[in-house]
C-alpha positions as CSV (number, residue, x, y, z in Angstrom):
1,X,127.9,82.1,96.5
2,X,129.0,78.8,97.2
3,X,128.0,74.9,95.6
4,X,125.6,74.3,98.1
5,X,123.7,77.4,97.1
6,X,122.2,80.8,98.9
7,X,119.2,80.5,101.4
8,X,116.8,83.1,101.1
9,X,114.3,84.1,104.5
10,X,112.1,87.0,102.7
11,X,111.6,89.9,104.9
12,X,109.7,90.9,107.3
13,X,109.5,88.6,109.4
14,X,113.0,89.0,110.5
15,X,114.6,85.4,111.6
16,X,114.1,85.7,115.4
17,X,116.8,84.0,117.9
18,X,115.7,81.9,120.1
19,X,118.7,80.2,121.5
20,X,122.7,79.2,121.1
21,X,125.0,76.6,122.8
22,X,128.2,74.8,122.0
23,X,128.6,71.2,121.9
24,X,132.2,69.3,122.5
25,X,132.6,65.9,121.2
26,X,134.9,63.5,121.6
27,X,136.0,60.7,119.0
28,X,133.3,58.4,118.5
29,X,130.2,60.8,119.5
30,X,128.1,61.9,116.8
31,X,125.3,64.4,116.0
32,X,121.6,63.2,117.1
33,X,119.2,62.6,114.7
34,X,116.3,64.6,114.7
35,X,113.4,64.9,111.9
36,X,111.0,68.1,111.5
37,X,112.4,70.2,114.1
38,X,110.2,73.5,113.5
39,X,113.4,76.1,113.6
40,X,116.2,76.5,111.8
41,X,119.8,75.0,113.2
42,X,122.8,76.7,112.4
43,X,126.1,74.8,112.7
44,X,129.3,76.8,113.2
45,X,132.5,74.2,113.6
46,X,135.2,75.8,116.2
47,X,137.9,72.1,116.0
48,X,138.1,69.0,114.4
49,X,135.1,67.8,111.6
50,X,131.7,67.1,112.3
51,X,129.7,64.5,109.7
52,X,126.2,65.8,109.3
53,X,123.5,64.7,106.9
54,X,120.1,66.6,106.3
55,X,117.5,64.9,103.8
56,X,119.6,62.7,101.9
57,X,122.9,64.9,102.0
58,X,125.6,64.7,103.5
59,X,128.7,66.9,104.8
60,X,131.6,67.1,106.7
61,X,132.2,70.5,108.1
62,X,135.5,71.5,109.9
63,X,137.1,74.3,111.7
64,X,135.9,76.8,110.7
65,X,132.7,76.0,107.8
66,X,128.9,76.8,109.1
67,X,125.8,74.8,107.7
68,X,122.1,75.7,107.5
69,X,119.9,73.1,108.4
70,X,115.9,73.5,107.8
71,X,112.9,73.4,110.0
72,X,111.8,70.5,107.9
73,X,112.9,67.0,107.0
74,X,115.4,65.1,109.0
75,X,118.6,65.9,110.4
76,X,121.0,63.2,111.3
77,X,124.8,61.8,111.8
78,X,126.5,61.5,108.4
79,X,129.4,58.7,110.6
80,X,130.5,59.2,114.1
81,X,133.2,61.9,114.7
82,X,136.9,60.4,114.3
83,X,138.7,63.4,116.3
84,X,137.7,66.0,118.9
85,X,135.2,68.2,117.4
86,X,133.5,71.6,119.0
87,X,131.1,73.0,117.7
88,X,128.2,76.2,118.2
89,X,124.7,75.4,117.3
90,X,122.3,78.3,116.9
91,X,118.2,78.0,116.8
92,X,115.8,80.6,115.2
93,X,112.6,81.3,113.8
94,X,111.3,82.7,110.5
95,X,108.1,82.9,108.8
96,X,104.5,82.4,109.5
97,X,103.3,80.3,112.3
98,X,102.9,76.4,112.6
99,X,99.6,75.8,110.3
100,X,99.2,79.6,109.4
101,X,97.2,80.2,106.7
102,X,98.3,82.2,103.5
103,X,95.8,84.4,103.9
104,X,96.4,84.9,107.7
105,X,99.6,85.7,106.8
106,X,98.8,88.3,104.2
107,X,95.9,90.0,106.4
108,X,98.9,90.4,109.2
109,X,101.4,91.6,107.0
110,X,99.7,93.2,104.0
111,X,102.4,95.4,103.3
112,X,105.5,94.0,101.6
113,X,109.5,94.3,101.6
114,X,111.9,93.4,98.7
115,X,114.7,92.9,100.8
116,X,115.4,89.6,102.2
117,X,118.4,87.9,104.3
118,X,120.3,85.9,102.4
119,X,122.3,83.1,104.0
120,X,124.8,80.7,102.7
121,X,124.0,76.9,103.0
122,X,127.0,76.3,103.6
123,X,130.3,78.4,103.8
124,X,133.7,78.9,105.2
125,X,134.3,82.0,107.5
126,X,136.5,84.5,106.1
127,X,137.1,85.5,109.7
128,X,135.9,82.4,112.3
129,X,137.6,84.2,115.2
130,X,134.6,87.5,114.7
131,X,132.1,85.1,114.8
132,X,132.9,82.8,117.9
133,X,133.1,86.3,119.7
134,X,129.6,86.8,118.8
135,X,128.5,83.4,120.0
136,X,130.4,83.5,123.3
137,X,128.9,87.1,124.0
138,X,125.5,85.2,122.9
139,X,126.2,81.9,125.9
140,X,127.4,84.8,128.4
141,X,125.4,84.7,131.3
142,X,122.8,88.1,131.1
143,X,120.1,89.1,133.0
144,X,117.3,91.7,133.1
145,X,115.1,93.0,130.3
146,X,117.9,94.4,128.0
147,X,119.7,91.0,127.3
148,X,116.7,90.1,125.1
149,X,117.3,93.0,123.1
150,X,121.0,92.4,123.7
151,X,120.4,88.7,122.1
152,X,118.5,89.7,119.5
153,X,121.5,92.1,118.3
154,X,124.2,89.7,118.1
155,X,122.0,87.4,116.2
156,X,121.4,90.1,113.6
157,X,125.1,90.7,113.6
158,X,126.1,87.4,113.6
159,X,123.5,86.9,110.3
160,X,125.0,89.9,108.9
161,X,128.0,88.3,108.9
162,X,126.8,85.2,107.1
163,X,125.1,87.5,104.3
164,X,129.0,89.1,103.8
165,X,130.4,85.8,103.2
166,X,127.7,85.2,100.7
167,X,128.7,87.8,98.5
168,X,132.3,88.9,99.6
169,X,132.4,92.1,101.9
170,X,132.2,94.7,99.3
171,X,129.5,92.2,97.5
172,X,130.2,90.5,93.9
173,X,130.5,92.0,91.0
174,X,127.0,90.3,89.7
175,X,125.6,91.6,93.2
176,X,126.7,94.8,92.5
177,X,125.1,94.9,89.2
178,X,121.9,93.4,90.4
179,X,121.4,96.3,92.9
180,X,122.0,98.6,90.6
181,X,119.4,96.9,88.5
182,X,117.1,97.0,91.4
183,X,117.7,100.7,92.2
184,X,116.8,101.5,88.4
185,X,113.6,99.8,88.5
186,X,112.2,101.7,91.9
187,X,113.9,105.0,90.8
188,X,111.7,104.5,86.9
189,X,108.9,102.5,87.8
190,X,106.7,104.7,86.4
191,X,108.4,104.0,83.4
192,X,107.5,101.7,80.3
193,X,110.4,99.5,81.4
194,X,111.9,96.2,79.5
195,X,115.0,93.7,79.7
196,X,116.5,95.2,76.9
197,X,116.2,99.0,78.1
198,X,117.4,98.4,82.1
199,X,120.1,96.3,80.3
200,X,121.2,99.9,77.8
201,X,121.0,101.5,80.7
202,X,123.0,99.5,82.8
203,X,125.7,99.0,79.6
204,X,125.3,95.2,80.3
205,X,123.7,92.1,77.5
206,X,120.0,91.5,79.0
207,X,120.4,88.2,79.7
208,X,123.4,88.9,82.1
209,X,121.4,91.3,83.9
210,X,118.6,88.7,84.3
211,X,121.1,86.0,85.6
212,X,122.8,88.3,88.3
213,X,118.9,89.6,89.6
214,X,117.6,85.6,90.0
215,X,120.7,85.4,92.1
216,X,120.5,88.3,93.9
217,X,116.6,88.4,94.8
218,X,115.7,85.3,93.4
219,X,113.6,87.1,90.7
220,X,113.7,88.4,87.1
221,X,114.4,92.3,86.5
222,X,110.6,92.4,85.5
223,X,109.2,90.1,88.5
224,X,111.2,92.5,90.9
225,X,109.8,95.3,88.9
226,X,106.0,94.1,89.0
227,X,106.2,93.5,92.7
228,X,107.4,97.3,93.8
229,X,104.8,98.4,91.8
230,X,102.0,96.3,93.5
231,X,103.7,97.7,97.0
232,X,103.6,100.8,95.7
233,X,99.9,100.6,94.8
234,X,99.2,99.3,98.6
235,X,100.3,102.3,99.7
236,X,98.7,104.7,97.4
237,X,95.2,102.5,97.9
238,X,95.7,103.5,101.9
239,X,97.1,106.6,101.7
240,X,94.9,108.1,99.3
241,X,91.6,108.6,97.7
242,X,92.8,108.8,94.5
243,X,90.5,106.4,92.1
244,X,91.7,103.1,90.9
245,X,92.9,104.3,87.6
246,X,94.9,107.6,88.6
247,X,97.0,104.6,91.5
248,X,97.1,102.2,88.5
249,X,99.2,105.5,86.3
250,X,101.0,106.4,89.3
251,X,103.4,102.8,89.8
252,X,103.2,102.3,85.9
253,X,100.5,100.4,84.8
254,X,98.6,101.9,81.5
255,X,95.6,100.1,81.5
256,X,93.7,100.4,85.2
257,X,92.0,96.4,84.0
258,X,95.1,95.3,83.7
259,X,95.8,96.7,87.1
260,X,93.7,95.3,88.9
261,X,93.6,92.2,87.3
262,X,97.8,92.1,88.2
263,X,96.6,93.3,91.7
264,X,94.1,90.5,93.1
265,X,96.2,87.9,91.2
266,X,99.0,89.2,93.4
267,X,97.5,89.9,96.6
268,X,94.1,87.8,96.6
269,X,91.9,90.7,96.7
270,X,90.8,93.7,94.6
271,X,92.4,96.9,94.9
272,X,89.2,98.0,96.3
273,X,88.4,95.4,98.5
274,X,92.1,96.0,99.8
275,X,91.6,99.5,100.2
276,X,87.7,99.5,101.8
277,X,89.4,96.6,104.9
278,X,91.4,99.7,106.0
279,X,89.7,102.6,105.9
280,X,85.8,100.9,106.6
């Protein structure tokens, strides 16, 4: 974690690359300014310090320091650069198309994923010289049908990266905790569970455990536990013909009302209606 916060990209979709380059000014040049650019910009400073403002904020970033920039708002020159300053942009995608729908969205992926990529805003490489490699191997001239692939690899590695400087390599303590809270909820979700009894289990205060699972996954122990069950109940809905109430006991609900009252209010539909668009 760092003071400019964690970026979350929920997934699927993963963020897709679309393209890299590296930019050398010299004293006096500055970043352009560009508003709503529709992908995500990531900034990785090789020399020297680049000032860079996005929606009212404003940064310096030097050798060695990366910055997230959005899809939306406006990106822009904090000053003009006072010394020689490189610097490797990367452009990608994530999320549901220009003017998508929620619902489109939903119909095309109905089934879920509690994982997500977390990215620093902004952070300072533990290791710069690892991730200009990646981004030179990204610029190298490739041809054919595999370098796609190949792209699409480094990007993922080069993300992977990012998530490790997030949390330190062998991840926080708190991030250690909150995946073990995580792993307790799927592994008992058929459980009556509470705060108070993943906290006993866990041998940590509830409130702590909370804390450490909003950073994490950007969701309360009870949130993240709600959600796996309502994936869980997707599946069961397709892969089954059990009734309604036997799916509802299975991912630990005790009232099959309840259920599907939790169900539609999550997923817009009933657990019937999402069941008969599969197998009609």
């Amino acid at each position: 974690m760092n003071e400019d916060g964690t970026v979350l990209l929920q997934a699927p979709p993963l963020p897709y690359y679309l393209g890299a380059g590296r930019s050398d000014f010299k004293p006096g040049d500055q970043h352009p300014n560009r508003r709503n650019l529709g992908i995500y910009d990531l900034l990785l400073v090789v020399k020297g310090a680049l000032p860079i403002g996005e929606n009212g904020r404003e940064w310096t970033l030097t050798e060695g320091e990366t910055l997230l920039l959005f899809p939306e708002g406006e990106h822009y020159a904090a000053g003009p650069c006072d010394r020689e300053t490189v610097f490797y942009w990367v452009h990608f995608e994530h999320g549901k198309e220009p003017g998508a729908s929620e619902d489109a969205v939903r119909a095309s992926r109905p089934f879920g994923n509690p994982h997500g990529v977390r990215i620093p805003k902004r952070s300072r490489l533990a290791d710069p010289q690892a991730a200009f490699s990646l981004l030179r191997q990204l610029l190298a001239p490739a041809s054919g049908g595999a370098s796609f692939w190949q792209e699409q690899r480094l990007f993922a590695e080069l993300l992977a990266m990012l998530e490790r400087e997030g949390e330190g390599e062998a991840g926080s303590p708190s991030a250690r905790l909150a995946e073990r809270a995580a792993a307790y909820l799927r592994q008992n979700h058929r459980a009556e569970l509470t705060n108070e009894a993943l906290a006993q289990a866990l041998l940590f205060h509830p409130n702590y455990v909370v804390r450490c699972m909003k950073a994490k996954y950007g969701r309360t122990p009870m949130d993240y536990l709600h959600d796996y069950r309502i994936e869980q109940a997707k599946r069961l809905l397709v892969a089954t013909g059990w009734p309604v109430s036997r799916i509802a006991e299975e991912v630990g609900f005790r009232y099959a009302p309840y259920f599907s009252a939790c169900f539609k209010r999550t997923v817009g539909q009933s657990p019937l209606q999402f069941r008969k668009q599969y197998l009609s």
